[in-house]
C-alpha positions as CSV (number, residue, x, y, z in Angstrom):
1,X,120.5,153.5,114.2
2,X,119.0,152.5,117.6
3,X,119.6,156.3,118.9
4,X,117.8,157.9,115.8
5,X,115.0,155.6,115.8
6,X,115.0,156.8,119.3
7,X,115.0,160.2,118.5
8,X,112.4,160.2,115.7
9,X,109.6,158.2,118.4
10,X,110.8,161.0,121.3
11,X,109.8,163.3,118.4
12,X,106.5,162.0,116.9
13,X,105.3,161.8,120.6
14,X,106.0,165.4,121.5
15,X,104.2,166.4,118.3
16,X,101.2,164.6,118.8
17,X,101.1,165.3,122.6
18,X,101.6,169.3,121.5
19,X,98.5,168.8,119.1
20,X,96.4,167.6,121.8
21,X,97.9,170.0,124.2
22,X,97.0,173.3,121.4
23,X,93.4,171.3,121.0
24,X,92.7,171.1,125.1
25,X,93.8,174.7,125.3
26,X,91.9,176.2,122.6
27,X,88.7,176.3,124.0
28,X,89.9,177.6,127.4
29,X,92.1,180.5,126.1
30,X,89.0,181.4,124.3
31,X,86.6,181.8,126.7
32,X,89.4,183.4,128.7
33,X,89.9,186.1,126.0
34,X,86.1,187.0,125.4
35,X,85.5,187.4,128.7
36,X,87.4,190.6,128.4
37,X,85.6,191.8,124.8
38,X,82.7,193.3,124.8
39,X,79.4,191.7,123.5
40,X,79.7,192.9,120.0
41,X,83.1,192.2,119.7
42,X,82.6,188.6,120.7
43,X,79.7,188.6,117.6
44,X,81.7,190.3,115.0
45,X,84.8,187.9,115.8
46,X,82.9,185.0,114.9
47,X,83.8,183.5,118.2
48,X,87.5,182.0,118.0
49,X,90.8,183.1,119.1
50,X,90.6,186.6,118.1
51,X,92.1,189.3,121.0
52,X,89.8,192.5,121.1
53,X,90.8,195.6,120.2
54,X,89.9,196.9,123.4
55,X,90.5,194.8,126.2
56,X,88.0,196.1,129.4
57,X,87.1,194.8,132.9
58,X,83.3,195.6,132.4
59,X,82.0,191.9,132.6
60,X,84.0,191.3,135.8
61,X,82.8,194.6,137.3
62,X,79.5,193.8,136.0
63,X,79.4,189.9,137.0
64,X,81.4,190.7,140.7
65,X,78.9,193.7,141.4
66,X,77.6,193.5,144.9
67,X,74.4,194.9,143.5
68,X,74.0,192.3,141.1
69,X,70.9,190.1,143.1
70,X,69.3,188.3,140.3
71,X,72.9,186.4,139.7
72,X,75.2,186.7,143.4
73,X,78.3,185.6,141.6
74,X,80.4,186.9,144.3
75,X,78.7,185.0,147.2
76,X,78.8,181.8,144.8
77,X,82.6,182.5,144.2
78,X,83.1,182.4,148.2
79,X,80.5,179.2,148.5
80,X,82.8,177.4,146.6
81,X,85.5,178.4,148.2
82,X,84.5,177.7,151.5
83,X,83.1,174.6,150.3
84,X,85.9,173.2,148.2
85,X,88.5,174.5,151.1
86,X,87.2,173.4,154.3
87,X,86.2,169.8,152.4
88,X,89.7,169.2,151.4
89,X,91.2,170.2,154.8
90,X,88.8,167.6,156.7
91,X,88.8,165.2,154.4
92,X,92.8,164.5,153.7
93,X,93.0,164.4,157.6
94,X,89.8,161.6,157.4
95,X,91.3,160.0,154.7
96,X,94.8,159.4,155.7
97,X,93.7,158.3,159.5
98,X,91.6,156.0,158.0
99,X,94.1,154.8,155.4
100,X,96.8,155.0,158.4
101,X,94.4,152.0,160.3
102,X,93.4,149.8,157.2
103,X,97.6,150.3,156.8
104,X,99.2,149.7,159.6
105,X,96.9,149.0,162.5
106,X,96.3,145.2,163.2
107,X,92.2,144.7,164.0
108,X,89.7,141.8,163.6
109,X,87.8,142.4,160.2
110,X,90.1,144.9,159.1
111,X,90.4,143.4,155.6
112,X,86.9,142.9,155.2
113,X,85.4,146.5,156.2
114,X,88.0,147.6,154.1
115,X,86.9,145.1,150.4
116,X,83.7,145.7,151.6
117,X,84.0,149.7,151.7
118,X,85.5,149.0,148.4
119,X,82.8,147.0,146.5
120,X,80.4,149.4,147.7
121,X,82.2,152.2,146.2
122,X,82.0,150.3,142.7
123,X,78.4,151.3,142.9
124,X,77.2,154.7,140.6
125,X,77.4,157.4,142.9
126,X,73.7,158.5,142.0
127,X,72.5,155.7,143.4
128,X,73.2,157.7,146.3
129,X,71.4,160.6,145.4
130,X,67.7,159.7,147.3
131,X,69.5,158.2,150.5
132,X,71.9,161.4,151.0
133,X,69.1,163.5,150.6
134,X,67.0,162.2,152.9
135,X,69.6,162.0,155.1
136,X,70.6,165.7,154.9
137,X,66.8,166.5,155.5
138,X,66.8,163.8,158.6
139,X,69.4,166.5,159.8
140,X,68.4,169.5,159.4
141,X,71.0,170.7,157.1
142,X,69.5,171.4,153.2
143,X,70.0,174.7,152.3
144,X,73.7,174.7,154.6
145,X,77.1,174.7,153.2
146,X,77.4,171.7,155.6
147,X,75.2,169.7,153.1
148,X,78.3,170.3,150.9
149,X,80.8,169.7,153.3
150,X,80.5,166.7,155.1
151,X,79.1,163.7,151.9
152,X,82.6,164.2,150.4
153,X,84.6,163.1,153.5
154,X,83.6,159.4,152.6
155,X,85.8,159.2,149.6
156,X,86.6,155.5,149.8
157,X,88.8,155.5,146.4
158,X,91.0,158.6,148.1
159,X,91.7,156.0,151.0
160,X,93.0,153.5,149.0
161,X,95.0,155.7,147.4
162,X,96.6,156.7,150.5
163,X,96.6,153.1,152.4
164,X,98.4,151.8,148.9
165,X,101.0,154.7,149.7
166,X,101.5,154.0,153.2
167,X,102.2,150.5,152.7
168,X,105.0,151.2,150.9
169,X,106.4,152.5,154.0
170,X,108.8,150.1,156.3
171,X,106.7,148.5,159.3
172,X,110.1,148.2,161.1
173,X,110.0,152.6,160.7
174,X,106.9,152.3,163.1
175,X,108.0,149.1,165.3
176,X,111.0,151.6,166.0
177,X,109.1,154.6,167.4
178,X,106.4,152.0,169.4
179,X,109.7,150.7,171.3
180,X,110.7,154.2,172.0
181,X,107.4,154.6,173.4
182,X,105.4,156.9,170.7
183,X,101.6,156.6,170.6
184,X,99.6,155.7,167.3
185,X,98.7,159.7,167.1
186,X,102.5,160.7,167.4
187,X,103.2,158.2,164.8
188,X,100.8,159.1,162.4
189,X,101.4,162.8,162.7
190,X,105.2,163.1,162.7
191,X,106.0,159.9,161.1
192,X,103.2,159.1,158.3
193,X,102.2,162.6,157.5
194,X,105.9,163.6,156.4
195,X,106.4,160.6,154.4
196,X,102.8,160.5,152.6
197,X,103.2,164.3,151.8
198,X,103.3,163.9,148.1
199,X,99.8,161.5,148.2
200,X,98.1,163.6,150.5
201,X,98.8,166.8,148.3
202,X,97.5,165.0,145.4
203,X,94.9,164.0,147.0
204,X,93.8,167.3,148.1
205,X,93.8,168.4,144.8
206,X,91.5,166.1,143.7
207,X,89.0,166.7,146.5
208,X,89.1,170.1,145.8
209,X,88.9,170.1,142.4
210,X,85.9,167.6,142.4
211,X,84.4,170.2,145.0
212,X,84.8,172.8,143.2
213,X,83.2,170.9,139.6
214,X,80.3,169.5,141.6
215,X,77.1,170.0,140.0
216,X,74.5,167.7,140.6
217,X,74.6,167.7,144.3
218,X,74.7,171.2,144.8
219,X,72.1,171.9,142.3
220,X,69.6,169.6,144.7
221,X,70.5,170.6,148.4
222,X,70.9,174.2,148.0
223,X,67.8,176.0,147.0
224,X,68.6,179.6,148.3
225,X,70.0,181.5,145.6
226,X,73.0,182.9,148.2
227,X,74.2,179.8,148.7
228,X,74.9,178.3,146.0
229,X,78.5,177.4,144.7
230,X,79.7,179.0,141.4
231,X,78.9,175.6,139.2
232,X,75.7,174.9,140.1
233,X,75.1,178.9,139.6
234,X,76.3,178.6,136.0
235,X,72.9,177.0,135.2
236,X,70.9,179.7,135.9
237,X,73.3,181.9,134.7
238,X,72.7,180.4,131.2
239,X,68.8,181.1,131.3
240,X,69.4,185.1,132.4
241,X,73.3,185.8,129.7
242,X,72.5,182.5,127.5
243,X,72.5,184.7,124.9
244,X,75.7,186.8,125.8
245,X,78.6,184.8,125.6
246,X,81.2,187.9,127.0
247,X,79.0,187.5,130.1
248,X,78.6,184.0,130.5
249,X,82.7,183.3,129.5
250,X,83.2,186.0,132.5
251,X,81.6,183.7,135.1
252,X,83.2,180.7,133.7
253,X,86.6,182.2,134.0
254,X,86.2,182.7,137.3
255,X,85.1,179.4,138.0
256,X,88.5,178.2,135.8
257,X,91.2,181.0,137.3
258,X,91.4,178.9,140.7
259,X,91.4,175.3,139.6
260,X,94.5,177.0,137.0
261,X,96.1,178.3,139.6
262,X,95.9,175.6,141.7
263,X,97.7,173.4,139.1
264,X,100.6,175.6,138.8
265,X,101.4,175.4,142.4
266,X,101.1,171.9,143.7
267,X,101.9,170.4,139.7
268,X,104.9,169.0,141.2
269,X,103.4,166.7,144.4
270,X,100.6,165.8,142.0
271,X,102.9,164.1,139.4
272,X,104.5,162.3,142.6
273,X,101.2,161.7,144.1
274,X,99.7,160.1,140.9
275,X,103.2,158.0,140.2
276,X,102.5,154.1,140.8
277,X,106.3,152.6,141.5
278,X,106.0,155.6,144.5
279,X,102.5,154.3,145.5
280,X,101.8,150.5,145.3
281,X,103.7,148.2,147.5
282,X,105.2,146.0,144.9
């Protein structure tokens, strides 16, 4: 009796998970689709999950074009990628130092920078909005990818995530390697590193993917058309194909292809990375 019940839950709650699964995926397979129809294809369709009867590559040839100046998708493609790539390279190797010292390094205050980095971060981040812009003008660097770059290395919620990880991790482990005479940088590279891979994966997937969504901040430090990244592009996008939807589900299938493809390759480390037995000390 207990084993059917069982069985009748496990399938209710793959049923109802596939439903929201199908209604998640809709939308996206749509756009996907129409972005290889042609404009009155998309119009005659009436706009859902219909394949066209000729399938073409003109909206990517048209939307990729290096001619195309009044909308540089192909720079924005590469601004986001150089953005969202060289963000998530500096900061999991901020993040995890810093999560490495509030961790496992003994210093006067540590616990209090460390709740007070964390109250701060339980403000709304466009309360920052004003001070990072005046900032980035104090600098010299609106209008630069470097604008982009650097205000996502202070991720404070990423640290946690990392420092809740690496408690996890034996103290005697690093006690061991001081005695043998290993330095702080020896033990955070070939002792820490290996152990928090599955964390520091999963968090670079979510710096790069909240990179590669950012809007709002690109949208107000980056006024030359060149340089902006492919979501904050979408925008004026809209005002010049608003009224072509092949076109404007083109560009946003290029701005979904890469987080998609993403996914599929590091799924594994981010179910790990995200699993709270593996990364709260309990």
């Amino acid at each position: 009796m207990g084993k059917n019940r069982e069985k009748s839950e496990r399938i209710i709650a793959f049923a109802l998970l596939t439903v929201l699964a199908v209604i998640t995926l809709l939308p996206i397979l749509w756009i996907i689709i129409s972005s290889f129809k042609v404009e009155s294809e998309v119009i005659q369709a009436g706009g859902f999950m219909f394949f066209p009867k000729t399938w073409t590559l003109e909206n990517y040839a048209a939307i990729l074009s290096f001619s195309n100046k009044q909308l540089p998708v192909y720079y924005w493609f590469m601004n986001s990628f150089i953005v969202s790539g060289i963000q998530t390279v500096l900061a999991v190797l901020v993040f995890s130092l810093s999560a490495y010292a509030y961790a496992k390094l003994h210093f006067k205050g540590r616990d209090f920078i460390f709740i007070s980095m964390m109250f701060l971060s339980s403000f709304p981040a466009i309360t920052n909005i004003i001070p990072m812009y005046k900032i980035m003008h104090n600098l010299h660097w609106l209008n630069h990818l470097v604008a982009l770059i650097v205000p996502g290395l202070a991720g404070v919620y990423n640290i946690f995530l990392i420092r809740q990880f690496m408690l996890s991790i034996p103290d005697s482990l690093l006690e061991s390697a001081r005695i043998d005479g290993a330095g702080e940088l020896y033990i955070y590279r070939h002792i820490m590193v290996p152990c928090c891979k599955p964390i520091l994966i999963a968090v670079g997937l979510f710096t790069f993917t909240g990179s590669w969504n950012d809007f709002l901040w690109p949208s107000i430090a980056i006024n030359n058309l060149d340089r902006l990244t492919l979501t904050a592009g979408l925008q004026l996008a809209k005002g010049v194909y608003g009224n072509k939807i092949a076109q404007m589900s083109t560009i946003a299938t290029i701005a979904i292809i890469p987080m998609i493809i993403l996914y599929l390759f590091t799924q594994n480390y981010f179910v790990k990375g995200i699993n709270i037995s593996s990364g709260v000390k309990g």
